[in-house]
PyMOL Python script that loads the backbone (N, CA, C, O; Angstrom):
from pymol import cmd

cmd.read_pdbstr("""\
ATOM      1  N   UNK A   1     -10.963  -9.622  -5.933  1.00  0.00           N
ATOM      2  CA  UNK A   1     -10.053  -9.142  -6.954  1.00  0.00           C
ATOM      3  C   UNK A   1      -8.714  -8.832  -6.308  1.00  0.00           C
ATOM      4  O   UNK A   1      -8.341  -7.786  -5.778  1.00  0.00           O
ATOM      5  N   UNK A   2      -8.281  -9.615  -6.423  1.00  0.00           N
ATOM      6  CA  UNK A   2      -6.265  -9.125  -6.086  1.00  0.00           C
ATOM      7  C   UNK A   2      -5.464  -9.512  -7.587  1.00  0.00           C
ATOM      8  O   UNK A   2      -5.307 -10.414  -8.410  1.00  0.00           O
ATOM      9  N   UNK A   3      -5.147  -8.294  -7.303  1.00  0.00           N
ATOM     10  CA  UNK A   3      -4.348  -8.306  -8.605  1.00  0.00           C
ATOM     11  C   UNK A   3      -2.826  -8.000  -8.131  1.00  0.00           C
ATOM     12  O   UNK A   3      -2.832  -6.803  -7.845  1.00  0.00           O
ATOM     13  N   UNK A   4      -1.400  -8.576  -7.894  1.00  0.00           N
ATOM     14  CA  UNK A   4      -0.267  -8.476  -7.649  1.00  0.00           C
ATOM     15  C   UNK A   4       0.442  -6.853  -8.767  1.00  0.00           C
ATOM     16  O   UNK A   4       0.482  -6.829  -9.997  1.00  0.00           O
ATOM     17  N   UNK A   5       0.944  -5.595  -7.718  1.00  0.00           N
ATOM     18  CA  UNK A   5       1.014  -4.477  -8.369  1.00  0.00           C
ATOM     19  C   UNK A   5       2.404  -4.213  -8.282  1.00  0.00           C
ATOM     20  O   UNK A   5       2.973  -3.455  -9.067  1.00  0.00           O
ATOM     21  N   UNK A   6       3.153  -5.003  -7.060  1.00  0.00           N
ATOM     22  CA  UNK A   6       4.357  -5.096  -7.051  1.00  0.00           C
ATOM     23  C   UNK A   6       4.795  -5.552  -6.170  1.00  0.00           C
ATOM     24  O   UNK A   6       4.188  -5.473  -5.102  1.00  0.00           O
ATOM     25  N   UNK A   7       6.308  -6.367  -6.275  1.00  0.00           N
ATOM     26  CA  UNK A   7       7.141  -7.223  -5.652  1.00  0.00           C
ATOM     27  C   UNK A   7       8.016  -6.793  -5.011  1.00  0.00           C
ATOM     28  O   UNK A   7       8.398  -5.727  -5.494  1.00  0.00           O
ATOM     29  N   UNK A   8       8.703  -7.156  -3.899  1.00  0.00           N
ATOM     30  CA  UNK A   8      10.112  -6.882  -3.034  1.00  0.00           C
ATOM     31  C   UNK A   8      10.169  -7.977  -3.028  1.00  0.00           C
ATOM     32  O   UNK A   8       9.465  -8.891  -3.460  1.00  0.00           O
ATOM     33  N   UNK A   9      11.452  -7.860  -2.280  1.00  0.00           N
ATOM     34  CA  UNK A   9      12.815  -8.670  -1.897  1.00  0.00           C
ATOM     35  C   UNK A   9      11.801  -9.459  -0.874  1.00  0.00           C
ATOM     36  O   UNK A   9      11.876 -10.681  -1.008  1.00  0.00           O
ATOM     37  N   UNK A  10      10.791  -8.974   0.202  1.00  0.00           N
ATOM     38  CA  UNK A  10      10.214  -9.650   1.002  1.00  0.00           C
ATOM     39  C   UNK A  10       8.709  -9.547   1.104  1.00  0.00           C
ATOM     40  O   UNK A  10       8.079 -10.357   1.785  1.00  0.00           O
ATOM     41  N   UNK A  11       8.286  -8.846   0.630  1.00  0.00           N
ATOM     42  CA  UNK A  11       6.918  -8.656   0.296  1.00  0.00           C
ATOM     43  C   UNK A  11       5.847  -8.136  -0.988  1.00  0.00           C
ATOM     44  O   UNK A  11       5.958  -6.961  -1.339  1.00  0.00           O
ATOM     45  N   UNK A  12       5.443  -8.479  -1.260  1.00  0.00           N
ATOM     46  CA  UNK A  12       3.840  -8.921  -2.610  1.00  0.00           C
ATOM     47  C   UNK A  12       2.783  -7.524  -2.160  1.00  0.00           C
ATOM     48  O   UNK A  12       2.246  -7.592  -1.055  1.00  0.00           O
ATOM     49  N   UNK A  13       2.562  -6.511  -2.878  1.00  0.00           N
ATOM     50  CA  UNK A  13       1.346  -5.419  -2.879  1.00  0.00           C
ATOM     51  C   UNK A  13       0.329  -5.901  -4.040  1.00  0.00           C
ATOM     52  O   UNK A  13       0.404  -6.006  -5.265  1.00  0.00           O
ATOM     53  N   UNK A  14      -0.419  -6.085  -3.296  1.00  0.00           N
ATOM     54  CA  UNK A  14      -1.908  -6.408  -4.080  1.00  0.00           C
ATOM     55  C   UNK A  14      -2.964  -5.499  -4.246  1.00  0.00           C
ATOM     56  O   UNK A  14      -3.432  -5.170  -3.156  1.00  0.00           O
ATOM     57  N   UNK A  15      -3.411  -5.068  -5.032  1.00  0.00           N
ATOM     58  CA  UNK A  15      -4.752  -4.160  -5.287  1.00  0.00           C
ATOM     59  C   UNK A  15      -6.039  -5.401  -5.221  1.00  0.00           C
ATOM     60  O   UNK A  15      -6.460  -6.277  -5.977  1.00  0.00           O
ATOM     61  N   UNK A  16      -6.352  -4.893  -3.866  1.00  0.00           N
ATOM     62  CA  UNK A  16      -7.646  -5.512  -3.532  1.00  0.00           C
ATOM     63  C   UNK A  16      -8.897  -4.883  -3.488  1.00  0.00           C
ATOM     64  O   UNK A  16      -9.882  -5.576  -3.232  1.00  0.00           O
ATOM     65  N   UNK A  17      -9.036  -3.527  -3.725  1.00  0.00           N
ATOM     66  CA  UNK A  17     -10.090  -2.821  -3.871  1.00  0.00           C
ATOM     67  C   UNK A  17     -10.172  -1.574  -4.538  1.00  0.00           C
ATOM     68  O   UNK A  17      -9.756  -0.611  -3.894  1.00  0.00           O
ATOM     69  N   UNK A  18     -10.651  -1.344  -5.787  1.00  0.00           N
ATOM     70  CA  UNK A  18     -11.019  -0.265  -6.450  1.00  0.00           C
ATOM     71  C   UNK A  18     -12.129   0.073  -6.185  1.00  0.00           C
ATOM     72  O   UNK A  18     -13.101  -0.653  -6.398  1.00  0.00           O
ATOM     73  N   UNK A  19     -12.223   1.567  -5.523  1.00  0.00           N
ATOM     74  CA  UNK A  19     -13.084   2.785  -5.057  1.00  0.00           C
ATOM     75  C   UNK A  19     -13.223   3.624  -5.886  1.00  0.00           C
ATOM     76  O   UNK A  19     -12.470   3.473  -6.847  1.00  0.00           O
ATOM     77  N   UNK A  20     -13.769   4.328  -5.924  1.00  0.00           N
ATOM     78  CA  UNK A  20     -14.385   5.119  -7.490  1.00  0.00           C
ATOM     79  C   UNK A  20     -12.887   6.405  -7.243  1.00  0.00           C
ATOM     80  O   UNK A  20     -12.348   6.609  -8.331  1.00  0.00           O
ATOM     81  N   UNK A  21     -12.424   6.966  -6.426  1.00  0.00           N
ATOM     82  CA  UNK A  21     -11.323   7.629  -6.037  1.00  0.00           C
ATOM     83  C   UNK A  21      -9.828   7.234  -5.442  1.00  0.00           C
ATOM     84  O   UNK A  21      -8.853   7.979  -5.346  1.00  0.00           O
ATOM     85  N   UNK A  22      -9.940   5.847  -5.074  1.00  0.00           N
ATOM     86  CA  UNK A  22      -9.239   5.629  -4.174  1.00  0.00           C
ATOM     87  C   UNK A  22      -8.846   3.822  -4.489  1.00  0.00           C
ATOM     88  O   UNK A  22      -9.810   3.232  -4.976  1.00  0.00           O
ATOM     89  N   UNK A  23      -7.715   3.029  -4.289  1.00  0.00           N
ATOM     90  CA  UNK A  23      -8.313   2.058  -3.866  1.00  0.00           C
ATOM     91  C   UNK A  23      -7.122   1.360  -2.817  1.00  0.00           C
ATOM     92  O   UNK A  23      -6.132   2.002  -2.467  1.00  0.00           O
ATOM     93  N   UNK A  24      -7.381  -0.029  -2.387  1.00  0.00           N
ATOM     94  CA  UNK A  24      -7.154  -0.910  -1.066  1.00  0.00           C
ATOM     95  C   UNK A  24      -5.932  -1.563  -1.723  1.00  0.00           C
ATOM     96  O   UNK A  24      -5.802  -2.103  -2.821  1.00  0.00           O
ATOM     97  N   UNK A  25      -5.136  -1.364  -0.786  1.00  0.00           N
ATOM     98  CA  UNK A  25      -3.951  -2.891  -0.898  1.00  0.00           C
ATOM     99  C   UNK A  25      -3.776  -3.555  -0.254  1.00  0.00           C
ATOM    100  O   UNK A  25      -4.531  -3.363   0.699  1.00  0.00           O
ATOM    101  N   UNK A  26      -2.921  -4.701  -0.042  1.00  0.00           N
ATOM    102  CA  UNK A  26      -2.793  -5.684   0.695  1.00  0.00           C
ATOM    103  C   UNK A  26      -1.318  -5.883   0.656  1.00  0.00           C
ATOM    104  O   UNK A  26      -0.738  -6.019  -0.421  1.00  0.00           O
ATOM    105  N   UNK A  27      -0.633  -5.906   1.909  1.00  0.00           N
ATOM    106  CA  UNK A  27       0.446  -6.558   1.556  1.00  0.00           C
ATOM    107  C   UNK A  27       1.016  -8.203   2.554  1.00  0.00           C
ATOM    108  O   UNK A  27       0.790  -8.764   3.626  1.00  0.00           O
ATOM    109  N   UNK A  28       1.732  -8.351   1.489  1.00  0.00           N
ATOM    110  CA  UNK A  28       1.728 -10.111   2.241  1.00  0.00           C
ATOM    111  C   UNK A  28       3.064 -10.018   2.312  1.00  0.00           C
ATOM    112  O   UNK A  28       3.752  -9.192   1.712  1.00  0.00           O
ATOM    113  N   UNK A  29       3.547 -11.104   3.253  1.00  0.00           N
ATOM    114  CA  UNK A  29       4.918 -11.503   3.443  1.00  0.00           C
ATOM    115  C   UNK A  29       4.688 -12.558   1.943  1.00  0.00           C
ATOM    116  O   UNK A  29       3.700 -13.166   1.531  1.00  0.00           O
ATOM    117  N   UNK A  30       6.297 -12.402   1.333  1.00  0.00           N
ATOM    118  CA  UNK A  30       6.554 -13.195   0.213  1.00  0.00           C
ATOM    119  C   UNK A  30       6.587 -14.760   0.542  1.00  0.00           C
ATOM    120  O   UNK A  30       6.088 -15.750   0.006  1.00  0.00           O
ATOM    121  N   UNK A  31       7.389 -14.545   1.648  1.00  0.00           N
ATOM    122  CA  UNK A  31       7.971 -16.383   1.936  1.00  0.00           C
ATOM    123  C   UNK A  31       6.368 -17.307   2.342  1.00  0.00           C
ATOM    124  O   UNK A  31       5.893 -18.297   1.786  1.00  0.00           O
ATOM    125  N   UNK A  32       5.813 -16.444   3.603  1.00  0.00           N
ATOM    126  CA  UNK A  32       4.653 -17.174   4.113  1.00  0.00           C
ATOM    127  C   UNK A  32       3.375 -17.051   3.945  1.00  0.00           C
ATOM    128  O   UNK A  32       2.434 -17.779   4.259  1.00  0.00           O
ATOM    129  N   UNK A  33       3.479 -15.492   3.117  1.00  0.00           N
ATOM    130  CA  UNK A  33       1.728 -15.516   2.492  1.00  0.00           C
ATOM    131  C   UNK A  33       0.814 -14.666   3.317  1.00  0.00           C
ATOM    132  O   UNK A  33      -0.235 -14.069   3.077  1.00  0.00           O
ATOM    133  N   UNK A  34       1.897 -14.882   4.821  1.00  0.00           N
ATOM    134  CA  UNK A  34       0.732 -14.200   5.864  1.00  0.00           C
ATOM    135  C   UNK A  34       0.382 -12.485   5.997  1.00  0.00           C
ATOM    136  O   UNK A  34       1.232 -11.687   6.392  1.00  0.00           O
ATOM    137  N   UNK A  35      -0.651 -12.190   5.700  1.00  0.00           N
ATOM    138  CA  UNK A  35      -0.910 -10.802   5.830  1.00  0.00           C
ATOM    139  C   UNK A  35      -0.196  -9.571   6.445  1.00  0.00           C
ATOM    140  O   UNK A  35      -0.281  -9.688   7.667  1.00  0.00           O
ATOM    141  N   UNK A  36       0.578  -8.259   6.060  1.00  0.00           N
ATOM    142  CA  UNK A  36       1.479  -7.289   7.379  1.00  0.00           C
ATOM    143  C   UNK A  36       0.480  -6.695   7.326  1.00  0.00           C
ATOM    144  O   UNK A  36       0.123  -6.354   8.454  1.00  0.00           O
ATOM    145  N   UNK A  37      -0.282  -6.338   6.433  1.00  0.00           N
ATOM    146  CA  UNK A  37      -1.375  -5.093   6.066  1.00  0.00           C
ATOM    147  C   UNK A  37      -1.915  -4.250   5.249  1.00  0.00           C
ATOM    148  O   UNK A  37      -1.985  -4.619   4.077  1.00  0.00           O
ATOM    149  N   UNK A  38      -2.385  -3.060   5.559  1.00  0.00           N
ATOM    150  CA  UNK A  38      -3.196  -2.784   4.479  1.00  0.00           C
ATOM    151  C   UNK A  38      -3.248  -1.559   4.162  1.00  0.00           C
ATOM    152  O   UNK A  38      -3.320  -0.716   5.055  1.00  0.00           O
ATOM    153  N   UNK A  39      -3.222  -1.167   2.722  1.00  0.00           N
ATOM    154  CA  UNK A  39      -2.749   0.599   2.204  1.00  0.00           C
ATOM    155  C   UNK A  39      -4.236   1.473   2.293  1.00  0.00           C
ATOM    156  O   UNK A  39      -5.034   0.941   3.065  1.00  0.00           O
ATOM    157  N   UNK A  40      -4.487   2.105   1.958  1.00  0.00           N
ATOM    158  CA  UNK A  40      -5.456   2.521   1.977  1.00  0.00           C
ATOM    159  C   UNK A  40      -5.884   4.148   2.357  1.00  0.00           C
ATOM    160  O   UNK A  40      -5.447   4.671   3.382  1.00  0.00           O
ATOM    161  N   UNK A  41      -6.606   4.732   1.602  1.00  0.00           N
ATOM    162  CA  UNK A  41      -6.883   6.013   1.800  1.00  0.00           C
ATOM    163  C   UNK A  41      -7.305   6.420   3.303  1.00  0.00           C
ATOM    164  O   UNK A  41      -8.037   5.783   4.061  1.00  0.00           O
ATOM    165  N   UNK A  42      -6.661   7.634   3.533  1.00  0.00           N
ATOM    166  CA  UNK A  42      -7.315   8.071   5.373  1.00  0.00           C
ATOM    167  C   UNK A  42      -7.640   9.860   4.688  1.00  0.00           C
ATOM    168  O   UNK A  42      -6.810  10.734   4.438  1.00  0.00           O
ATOM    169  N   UNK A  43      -9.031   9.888   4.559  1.00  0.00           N
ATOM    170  CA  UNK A  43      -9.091  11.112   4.586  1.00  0.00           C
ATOM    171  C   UNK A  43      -9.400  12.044   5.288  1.00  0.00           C
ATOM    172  O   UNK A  43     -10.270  12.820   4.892  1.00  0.00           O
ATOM    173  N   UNK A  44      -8.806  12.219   6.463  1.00  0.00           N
ATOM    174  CA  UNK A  44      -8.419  13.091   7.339  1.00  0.00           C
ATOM    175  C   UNK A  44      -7.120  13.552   6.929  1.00  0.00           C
ATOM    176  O   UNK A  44      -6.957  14.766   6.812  1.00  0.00           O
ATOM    177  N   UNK A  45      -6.273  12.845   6.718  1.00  0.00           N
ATOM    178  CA  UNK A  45      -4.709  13.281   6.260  1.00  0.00           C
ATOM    179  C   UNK A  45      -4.924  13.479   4.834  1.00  0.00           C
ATOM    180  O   UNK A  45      -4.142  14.323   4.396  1.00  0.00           O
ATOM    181  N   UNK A  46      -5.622  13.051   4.051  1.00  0.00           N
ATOM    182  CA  UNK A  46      -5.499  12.927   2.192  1.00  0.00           C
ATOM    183  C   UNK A  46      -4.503  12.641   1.988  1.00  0.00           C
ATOM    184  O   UNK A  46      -3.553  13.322   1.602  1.00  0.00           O
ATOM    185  N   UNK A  47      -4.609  11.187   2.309  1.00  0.00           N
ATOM    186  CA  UNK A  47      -3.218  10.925   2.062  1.00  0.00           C
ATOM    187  C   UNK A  47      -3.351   8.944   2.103  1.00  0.00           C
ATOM    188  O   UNK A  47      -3.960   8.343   2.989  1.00  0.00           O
ATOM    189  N   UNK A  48      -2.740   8.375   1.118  1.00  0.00           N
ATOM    190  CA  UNK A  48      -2.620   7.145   1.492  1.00  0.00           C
ATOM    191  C   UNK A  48      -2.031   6.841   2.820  1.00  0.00           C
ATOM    192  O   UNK A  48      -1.048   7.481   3.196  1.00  0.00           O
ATOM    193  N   UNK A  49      -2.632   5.784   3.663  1.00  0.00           N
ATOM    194  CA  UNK A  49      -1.728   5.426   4.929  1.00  0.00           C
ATOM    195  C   UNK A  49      -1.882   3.836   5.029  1.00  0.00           C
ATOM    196  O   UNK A  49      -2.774   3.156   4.520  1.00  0.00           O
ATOM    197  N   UNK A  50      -0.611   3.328   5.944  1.00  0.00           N
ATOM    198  CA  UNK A  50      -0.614   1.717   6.579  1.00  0.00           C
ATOM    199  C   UNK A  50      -0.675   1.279   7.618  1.00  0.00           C
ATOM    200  O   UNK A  50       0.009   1.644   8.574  1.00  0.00           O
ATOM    201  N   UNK A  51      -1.416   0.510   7.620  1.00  0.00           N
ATOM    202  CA  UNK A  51      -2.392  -0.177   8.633  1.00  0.00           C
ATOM    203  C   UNK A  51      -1.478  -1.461   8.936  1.00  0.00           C
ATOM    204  O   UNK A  51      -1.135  -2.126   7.958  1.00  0.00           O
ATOM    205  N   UNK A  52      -1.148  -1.774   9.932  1.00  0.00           N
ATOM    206  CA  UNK A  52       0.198  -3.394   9.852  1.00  0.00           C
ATOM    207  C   UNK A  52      -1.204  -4.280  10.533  1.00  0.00           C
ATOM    208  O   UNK A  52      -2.297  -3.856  10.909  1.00  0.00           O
ATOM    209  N   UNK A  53      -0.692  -5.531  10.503  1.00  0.00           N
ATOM    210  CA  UNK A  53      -1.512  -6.141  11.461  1.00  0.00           C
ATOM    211  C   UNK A  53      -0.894  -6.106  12.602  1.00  0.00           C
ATOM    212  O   UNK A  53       0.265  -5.729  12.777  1.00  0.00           O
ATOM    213  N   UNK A  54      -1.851  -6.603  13.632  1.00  0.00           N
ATOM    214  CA  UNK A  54      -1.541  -6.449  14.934  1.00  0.00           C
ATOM    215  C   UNK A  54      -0.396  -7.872  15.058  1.00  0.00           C
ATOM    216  O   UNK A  54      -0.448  -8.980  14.524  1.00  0.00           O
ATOM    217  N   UNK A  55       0.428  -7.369  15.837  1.00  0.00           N
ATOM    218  CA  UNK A  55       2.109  -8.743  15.846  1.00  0.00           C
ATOM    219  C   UNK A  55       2.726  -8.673  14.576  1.00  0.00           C
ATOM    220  O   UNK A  55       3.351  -9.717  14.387  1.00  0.00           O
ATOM    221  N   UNK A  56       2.818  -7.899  13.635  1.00  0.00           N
ATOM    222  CA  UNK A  56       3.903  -7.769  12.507  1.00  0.00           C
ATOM    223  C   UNK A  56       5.182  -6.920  13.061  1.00  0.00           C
ATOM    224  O   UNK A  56       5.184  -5.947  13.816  1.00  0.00           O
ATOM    225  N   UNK A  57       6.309  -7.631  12.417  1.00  0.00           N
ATOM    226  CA  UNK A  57       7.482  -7.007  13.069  1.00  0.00           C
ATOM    227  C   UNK A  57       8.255  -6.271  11.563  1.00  0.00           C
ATOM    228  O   UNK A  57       8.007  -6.549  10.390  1.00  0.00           O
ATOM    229  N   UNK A  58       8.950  -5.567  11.950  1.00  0.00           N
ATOM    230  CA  UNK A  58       9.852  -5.215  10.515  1.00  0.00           C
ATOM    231  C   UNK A  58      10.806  -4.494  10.778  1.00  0.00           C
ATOM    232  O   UNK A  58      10.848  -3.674  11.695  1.00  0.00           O
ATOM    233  N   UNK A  59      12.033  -4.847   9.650  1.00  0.00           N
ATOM    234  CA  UNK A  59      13.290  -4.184   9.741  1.00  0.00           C
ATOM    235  C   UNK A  59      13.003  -3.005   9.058  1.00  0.00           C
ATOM    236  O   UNK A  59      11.937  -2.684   8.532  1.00  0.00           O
ATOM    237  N   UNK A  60      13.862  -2.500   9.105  1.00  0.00           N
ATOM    238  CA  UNK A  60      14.193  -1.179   7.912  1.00  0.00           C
ATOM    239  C   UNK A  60      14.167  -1.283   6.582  1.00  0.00           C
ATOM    240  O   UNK A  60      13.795  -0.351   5.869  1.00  0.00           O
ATOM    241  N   UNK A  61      14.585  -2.504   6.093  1.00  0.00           N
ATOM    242  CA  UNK A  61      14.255  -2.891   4.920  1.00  0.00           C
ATOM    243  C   UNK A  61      12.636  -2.724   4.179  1.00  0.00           C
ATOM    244  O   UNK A  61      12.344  -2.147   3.131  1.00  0.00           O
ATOM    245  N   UNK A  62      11.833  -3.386   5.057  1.00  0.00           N
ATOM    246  CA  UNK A  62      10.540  -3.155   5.035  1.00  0.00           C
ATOM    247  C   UNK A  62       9.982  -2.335   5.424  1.00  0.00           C
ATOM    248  O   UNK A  62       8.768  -2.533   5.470  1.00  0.00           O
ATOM    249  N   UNK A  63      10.438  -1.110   5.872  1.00  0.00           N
ATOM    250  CA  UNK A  63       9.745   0.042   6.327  1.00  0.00           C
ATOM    251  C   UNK A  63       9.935   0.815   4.920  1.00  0.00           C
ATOM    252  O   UNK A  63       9.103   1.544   4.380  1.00  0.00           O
ATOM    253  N   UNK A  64      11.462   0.425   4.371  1.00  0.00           N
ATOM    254  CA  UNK A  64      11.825   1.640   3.800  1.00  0.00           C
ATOM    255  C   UNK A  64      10.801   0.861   2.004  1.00  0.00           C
ATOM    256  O   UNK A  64      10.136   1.681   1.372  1.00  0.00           O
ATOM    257  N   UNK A  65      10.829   0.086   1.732  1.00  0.00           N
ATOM    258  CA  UNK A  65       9.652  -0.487   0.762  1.00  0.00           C
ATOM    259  C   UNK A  65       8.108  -0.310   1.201  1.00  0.00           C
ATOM    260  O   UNK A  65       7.521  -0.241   0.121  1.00  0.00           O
ATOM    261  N   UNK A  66       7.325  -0.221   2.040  1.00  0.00           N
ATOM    262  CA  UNK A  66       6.561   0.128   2.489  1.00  0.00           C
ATOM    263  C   UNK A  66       6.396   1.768   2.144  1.00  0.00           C
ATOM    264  O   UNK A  66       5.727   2.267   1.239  1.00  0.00           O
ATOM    265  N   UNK A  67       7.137   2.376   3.052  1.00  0.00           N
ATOM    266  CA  UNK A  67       7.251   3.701   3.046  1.00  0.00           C
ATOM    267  C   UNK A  67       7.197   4.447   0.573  1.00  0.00           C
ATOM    268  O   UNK A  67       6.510   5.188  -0.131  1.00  0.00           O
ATOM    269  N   UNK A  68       8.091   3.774   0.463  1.00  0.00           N
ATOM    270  CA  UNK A  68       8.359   3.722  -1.315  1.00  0.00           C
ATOM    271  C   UNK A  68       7.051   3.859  -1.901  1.00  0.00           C
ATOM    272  O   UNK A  68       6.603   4.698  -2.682  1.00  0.00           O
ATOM    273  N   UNK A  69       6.495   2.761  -1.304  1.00  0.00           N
ATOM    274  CA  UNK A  69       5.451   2.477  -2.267  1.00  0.00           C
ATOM    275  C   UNK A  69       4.120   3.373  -1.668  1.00  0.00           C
ATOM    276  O   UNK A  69       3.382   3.764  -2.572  1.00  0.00           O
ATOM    277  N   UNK A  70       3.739   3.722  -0.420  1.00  0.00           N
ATOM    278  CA  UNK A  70       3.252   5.238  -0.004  1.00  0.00           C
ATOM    279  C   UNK A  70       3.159   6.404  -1.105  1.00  0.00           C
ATOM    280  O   UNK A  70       2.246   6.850  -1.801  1.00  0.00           O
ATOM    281  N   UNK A  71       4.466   6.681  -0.950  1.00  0.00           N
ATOM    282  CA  UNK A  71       5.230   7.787  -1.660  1.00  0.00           C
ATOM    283  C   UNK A  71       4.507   7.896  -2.677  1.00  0.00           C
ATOM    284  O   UNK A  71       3.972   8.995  -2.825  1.00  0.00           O
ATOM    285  N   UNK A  72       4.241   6.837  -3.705  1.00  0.00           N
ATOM    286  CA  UNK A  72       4.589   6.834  -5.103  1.00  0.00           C
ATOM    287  C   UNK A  72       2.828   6.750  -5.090  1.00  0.00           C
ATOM    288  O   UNK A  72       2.328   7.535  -5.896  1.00  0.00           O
ATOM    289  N   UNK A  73       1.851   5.931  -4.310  1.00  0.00           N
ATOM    290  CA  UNK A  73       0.647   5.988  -4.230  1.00  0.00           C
ATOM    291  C   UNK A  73       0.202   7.390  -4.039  1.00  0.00           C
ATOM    292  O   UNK A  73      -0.673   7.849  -4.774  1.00  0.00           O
ATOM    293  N   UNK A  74       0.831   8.213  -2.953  1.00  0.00           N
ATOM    294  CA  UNK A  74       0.455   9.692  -2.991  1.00  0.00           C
ATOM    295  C   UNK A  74       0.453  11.120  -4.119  1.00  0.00           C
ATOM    296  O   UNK A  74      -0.193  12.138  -4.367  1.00  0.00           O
ATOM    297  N   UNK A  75       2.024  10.125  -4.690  1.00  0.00           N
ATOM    298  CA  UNK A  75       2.809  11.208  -5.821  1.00  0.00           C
ATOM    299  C   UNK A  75       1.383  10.702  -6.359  1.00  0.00           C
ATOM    300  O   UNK A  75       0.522  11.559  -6.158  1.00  0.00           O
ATOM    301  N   UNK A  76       1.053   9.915  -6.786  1.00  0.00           N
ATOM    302  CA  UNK A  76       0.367   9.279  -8.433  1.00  0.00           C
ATOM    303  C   UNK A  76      -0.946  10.359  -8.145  1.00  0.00           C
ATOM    304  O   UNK A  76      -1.236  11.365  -8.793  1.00  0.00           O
ATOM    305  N   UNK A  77      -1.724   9.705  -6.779  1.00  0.00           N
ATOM    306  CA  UNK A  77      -3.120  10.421  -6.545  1.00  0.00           C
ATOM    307  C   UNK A  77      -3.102  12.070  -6.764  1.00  0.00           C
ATOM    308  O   UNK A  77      -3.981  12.655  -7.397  1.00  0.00           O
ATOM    309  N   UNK A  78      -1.719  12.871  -6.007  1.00  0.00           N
ATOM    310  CA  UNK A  78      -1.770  14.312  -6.256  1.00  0.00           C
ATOM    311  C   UNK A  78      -1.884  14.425  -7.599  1.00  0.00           C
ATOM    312  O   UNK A  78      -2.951  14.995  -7.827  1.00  0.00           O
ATOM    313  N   UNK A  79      -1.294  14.155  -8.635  1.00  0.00           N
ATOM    314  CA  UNK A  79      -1.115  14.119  -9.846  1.00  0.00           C
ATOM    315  C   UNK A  79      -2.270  14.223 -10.408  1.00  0.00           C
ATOM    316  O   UNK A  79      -2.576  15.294 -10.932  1.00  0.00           O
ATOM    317  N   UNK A  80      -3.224  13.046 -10.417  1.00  0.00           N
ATOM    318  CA  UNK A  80      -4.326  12.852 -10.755  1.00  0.00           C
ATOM    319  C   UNK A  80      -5.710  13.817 -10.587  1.00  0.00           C
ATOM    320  O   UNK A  80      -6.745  14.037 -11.217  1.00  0.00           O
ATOM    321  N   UNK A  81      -5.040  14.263  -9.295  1.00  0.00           N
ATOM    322  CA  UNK A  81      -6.389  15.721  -8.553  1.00  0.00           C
ATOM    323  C   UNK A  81      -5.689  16.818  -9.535  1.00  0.00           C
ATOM    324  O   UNK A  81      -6.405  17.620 -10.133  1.00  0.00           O
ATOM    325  N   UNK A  82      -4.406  16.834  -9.672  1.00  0.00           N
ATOM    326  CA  UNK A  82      -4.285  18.336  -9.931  1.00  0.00           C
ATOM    327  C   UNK A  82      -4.510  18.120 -11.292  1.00  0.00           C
ATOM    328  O   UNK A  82      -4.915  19.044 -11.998  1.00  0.00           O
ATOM    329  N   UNK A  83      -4.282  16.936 -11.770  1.00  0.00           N
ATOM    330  CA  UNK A  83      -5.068  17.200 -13.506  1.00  0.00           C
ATOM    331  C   UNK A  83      -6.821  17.059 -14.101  1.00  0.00           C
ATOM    332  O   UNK A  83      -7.331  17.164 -15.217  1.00  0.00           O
ATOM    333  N   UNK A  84      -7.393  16.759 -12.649  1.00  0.00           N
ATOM    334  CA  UNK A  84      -9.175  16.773 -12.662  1.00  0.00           C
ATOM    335  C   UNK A  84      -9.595  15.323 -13.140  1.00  0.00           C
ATOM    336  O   UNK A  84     -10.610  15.159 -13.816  1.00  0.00           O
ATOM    337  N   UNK A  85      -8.833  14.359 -12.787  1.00  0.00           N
ATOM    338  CA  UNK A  85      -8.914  12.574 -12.778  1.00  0.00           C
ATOM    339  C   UNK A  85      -9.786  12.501 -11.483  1.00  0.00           C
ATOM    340  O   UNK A  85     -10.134  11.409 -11.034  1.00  0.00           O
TER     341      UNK A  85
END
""", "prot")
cmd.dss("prot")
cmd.show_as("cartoon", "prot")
cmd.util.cbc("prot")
cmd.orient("prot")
């Protein structure tokens, strides 16, 4: 199941796994398809975190979209706990 959740300028976030709490993304380079990595719950931190693959490089551009879409995965999940979702 990949379902495309949102687009950049250089990279595709995919929801690849729904967890009964939590679920998996994927992100791909736009141009070549090839995998940077992967979103995903770390609960030690409670907190969404990213996983790059090993040899992915990135500007600031892509940190700072990366980083965005974190954000907004964390905002959403707090949200959700503090309303008993």
């Amino acid at each position: 199941m990949m379902k495309k959740v949102k687009s950049t300028k250089y990279m595709d976030f995919y929801l690849v796994e729904k967890k009964p709490k939590t679920n998996v993304y994927q992100i791909e380079n736009k141009k070549s398809g090839d995998v940077i990595g992967i979103i995903e719950w770390y609960s030690w931190w409670r907190q969404y975190i990213f996983k790059p693959e090993f040899g992915c490089i990135f500007n600031d551009t892509c940190f700072k979209e990366i980083a965005e879409f974190l954000s907004e995965l964390n905002k959403n999940h707090k949200e959700k706990a503090n309303q008993g979702i």
